[in-house]
VEXDREN-2710 file (C-alpha; in Angstrom, 1 decimal):
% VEXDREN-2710
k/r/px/py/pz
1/UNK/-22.9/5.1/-4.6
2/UNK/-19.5/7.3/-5.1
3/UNK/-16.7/5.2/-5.5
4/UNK/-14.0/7.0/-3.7
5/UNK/-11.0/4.7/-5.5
6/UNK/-12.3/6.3/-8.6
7/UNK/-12.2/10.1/-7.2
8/UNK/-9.3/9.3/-6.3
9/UNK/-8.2/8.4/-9.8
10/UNK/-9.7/11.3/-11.4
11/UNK/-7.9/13.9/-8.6
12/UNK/-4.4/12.3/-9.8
13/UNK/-5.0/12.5/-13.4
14/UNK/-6.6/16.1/-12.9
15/UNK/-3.0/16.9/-11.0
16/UNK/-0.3/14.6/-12.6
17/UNK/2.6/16.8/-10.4
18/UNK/0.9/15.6/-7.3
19/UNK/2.5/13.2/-4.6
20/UNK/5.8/12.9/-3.4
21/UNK/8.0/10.9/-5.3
22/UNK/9.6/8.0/-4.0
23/UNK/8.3/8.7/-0.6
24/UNK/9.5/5.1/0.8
25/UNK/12.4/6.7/0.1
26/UNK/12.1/9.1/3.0
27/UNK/10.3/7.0/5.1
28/UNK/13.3/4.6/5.4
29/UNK/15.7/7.0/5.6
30/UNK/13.5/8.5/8.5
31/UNK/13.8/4.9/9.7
32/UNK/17.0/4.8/9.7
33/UNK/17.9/8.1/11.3
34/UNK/15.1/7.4/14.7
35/UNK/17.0/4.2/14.8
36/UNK/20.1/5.5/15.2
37/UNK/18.5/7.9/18.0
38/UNK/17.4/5.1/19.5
39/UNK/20.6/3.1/20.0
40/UNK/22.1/5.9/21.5
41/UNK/19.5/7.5/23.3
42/UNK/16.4/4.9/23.7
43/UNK/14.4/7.3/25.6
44/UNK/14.9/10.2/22.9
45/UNK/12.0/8.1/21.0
46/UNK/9.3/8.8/24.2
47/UNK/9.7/11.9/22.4
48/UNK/8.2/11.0/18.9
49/UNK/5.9/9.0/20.3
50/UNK/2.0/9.3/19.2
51/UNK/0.3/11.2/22.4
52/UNK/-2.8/13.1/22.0
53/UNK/-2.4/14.9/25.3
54/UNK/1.3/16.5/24.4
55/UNK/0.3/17.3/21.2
56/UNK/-3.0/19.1/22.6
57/UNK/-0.2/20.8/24.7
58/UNK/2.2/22.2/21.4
59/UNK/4.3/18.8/20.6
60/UNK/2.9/18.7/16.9
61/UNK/5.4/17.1/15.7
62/UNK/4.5/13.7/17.4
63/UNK/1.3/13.5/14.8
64/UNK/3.9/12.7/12.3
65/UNK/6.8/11.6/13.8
66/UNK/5.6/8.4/15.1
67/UNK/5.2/6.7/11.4
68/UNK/9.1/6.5/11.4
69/UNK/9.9/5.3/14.2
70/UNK/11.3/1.1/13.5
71/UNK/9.5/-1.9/14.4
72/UNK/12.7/-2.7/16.8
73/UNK/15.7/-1.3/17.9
74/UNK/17.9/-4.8/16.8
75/UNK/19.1/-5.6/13.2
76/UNK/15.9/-7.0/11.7
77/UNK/14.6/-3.7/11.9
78/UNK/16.9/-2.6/8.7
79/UNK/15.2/-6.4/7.1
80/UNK/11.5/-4.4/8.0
81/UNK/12.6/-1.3/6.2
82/UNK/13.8/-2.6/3.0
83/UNK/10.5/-4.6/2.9
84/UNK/8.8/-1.7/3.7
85/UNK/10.4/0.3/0.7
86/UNK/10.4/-2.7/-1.6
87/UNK/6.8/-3.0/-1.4
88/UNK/5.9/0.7/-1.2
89/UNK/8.2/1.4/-4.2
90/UNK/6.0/-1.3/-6.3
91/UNK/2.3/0.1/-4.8
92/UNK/4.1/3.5/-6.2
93/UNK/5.1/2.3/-9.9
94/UNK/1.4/0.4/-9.8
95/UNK/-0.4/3.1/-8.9
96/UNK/1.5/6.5/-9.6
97/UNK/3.0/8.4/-7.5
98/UNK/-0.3/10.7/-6.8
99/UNK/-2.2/7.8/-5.7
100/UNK/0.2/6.1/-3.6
101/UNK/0.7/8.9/-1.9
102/UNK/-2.7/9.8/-0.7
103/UNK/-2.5/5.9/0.2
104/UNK/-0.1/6.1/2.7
105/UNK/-1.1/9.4/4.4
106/UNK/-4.5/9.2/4.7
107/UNK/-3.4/5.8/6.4
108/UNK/-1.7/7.9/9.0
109/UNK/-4.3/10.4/9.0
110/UNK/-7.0/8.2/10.2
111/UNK/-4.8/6.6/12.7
112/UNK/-4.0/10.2/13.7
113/UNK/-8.0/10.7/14.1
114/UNK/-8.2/7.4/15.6
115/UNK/-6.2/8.1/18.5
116/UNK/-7.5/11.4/19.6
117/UNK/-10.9/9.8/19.4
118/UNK/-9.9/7.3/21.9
119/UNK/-8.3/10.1/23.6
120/UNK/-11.3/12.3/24.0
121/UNK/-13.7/8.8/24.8
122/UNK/-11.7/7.5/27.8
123/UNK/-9.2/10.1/28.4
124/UNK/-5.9/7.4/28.4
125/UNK/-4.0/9.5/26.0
126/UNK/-3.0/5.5/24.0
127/UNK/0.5/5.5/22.4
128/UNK/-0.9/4.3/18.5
129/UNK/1.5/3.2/16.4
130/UNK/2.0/2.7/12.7
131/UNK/2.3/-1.3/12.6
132/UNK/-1.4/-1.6/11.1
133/UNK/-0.2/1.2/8.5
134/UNK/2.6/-0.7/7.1
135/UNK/0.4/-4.6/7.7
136/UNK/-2.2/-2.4/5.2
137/UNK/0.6/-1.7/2.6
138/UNK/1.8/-5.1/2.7
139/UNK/-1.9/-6.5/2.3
140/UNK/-2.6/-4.0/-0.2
141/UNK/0.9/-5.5/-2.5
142/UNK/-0.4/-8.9/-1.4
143/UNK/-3.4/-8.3/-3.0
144/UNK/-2.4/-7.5/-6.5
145/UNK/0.6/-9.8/-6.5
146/UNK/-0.8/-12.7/-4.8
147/UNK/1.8/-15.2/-6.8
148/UNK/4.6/-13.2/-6.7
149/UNK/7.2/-15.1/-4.2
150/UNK/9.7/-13.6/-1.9
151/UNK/12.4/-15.7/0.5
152/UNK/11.0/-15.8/4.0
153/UNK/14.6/-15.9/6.0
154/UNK/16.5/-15.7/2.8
155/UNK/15.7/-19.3/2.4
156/UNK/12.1/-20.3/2.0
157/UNK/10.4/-19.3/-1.3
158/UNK/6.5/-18.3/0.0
159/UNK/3.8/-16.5/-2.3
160/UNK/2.5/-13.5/-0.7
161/UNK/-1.0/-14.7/-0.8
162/UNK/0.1/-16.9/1.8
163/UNK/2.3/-14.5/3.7
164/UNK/-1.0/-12.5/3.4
165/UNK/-3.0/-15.0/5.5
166/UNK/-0.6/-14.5/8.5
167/UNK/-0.9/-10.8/8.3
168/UNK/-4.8/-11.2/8.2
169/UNK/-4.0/-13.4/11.5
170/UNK/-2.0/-10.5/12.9
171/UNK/-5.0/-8.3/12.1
172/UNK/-7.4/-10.6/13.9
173/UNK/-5.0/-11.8/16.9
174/UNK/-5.0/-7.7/17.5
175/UNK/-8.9/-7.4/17.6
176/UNK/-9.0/-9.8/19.7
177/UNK/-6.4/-9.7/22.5
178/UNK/-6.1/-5.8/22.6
179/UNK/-8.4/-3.9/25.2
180/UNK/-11.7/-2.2/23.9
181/UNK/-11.6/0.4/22.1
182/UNK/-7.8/0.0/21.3
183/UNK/-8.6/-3.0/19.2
184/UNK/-10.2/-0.6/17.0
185/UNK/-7.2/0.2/15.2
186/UNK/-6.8/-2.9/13.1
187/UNK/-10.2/-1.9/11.8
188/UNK/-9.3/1.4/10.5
189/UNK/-6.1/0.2/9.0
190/UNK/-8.3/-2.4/7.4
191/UNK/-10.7/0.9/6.4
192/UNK/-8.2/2.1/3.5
193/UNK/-7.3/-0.8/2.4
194/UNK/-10.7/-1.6/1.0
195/UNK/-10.7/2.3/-0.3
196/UNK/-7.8/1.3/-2.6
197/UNK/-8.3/-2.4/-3.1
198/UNK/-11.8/-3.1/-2.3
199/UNK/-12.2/-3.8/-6.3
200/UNK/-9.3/-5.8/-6.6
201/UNK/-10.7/-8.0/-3.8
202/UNK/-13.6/-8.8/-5.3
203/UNK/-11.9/-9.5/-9.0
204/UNK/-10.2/-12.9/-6.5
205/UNK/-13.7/-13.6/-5.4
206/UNK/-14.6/-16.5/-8.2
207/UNK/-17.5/-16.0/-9.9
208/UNK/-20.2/-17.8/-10.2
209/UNK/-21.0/-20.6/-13.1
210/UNK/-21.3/-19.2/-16.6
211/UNK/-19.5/-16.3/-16.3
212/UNK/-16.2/-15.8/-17.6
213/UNK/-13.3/-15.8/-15.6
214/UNK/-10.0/-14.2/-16.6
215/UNK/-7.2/-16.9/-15.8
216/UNK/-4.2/-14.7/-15.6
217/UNK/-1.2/-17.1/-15.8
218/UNK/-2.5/-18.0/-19.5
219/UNK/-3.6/-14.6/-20.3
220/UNK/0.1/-13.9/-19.5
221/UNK/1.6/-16.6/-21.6
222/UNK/-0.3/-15.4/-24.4
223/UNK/0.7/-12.1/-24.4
224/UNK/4.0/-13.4/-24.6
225/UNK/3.5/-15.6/-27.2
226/UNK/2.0/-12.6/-29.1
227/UNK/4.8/-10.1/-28.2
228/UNK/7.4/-12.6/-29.7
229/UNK/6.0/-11.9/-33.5
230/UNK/5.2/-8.3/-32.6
231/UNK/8.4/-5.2/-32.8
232/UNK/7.4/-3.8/-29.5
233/UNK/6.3/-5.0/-25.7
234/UNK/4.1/-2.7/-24.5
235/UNK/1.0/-1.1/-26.1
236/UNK/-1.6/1.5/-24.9
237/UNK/-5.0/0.0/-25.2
238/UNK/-7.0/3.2/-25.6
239/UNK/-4.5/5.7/-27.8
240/UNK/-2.4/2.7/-29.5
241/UNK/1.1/4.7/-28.4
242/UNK/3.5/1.2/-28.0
243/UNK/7.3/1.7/-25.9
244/UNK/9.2/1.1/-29.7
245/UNK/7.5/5.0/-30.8
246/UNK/7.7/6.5/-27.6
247/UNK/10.7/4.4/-25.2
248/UNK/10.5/7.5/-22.8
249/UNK/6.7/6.8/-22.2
250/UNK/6.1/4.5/-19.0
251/UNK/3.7/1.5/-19.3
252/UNK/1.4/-0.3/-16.8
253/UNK/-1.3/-3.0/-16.1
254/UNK/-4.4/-2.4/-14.7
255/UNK/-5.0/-4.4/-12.3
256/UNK/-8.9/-3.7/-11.8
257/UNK/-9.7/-4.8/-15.4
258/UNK/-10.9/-8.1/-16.5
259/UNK/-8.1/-9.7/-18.6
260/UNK/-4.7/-8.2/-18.8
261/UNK/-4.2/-4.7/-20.9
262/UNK/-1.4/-2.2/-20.5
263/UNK/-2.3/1.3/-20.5
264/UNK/0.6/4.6/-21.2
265/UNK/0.7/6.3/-18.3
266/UNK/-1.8/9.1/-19.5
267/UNK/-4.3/6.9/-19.7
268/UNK/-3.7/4.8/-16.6
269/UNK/-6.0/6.1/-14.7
270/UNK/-8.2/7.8/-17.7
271/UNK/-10.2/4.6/-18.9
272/UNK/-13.1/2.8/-18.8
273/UNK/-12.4/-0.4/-17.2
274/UNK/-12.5/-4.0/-19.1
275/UNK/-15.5/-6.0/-17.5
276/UNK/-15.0/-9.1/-19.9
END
């Protein structure tokens, strides 16, 4: 069976130009912009609004629109949008920009298909929104940071494995409580994450007695350890380039191989993958 993740990975290194650049970027400032509209007009947003029905009728730009519109019209929407750009901006150095991209849109593209679907089944034109778009992101970051702690109010250091539970409990609350076929939507959202994370997923899964397992917080200390008698930090482990020859050339960490090797960014996503 195809695995769409690695298409995906072989269209971006077939185009490197492709995607748009920081594109949390523009989301946020988006953001920032509809919430501003809203605190001076709050029904100018009715206007950018996902409906099927007006935008069967000519009001196209609601299929986009509605993916910047805030989570609230008070203060802690500004605390959603830098979190929204902070973790968007890391899926986006992880990944590359061409990848990233297609991760975000086709997000909104299948809630865009989503909601004409219910449409056309019960004929309520249903106001979607792009909550379960960004709940994906986060559980997407989640995912390949699990240990990486942020300050929940500025106060309380939590791991985002954990902060990850709640948004699974967001996902499930919404199943359940919303109306048939509007519960749906979780689902979908839930749909690309496994596209782009399905393998990561499964890497958390343990494994099952006398197979080795990659314990990551050693396999980082040792790298270290190496790196302190070495004369650079980085080095590619299929062409050898390290950041001391080449200090313009950008380094990253696969996250779906077993163990921990950094890759130059032309070979990112142009390897075979590390199984043990």
């Amino acid at each position: 069976m195809t695995d769409p993740r690695r298409k995906i990975e072989e269209f971006c290194y077939r185009h490197p130009n492709f995607g748009i650049p920081n594109l949390m970027r523009y989301v946020v400032i988006a953001g920032v912009v509809f919430w501003l509209l809203g605190a001076v007009n709050s029904v100018a947003l009715s206007y950018l609004l996902f409906n099927p029905a007006l935008i069967l009728r000519g009001q196209v730009w609601r299929l986009v629109s509605f993916v910047f519109i805030p989570p609230s019209t008070g203060i802690l929407a500004f605390v959603a949008l830098y979190f929204y750009y902070w973790i968007g901006s890391t899926l986006e150095h992880q990944w590359g920009t061409g990848q990233f991209t297609i991760y975000f849109f086709s997000g909104v593209i299948l809630t865009v298909i989503y909601g004409f679907v219910i449409y056309f089944i019960t004929g309520y034109p249903y106001s979607v929104s792009s909550t379960y778009i960004y709940l994906s992101m986060f559980f997407s970051f989640a995912t390949l940071f699990p240990d990486m702690q942020v300050l929940l109010f500025f106060i309380i250091p939590v791991k985002m494995k954990y902060l990850a539970l709640v948004d699974a409990a967001i996902f499930v609350y919404g199943i359940v409580t919303d109306p048939f076929p509007v519960n749906l939507l979780p689902v979908v959202a839930v749909l690309n994450y496994l596209i782009f994370c399905g393998g990561e997923l499964r890497a958390l899964i343990p494994k099952k007695p006398g197979r080795s397992t990659v314990n990551f917080r050693r396999e980082s200390a040792r790298i270290r350890r190496e790196q302190a008698d070495r004369l650079y930090t980085h080095k590619c482990a299929v062409c050898g380039r390290t950041d001391t020859e080449y200090p313009n050339l950008e380094f990253r960490y696969c996250s779906r191989c077993a163990g921990y090797h950094c890759f130059c960014s032309e070979h990112i996503n142009n390897h075979i993958h590390f199984t043990e």
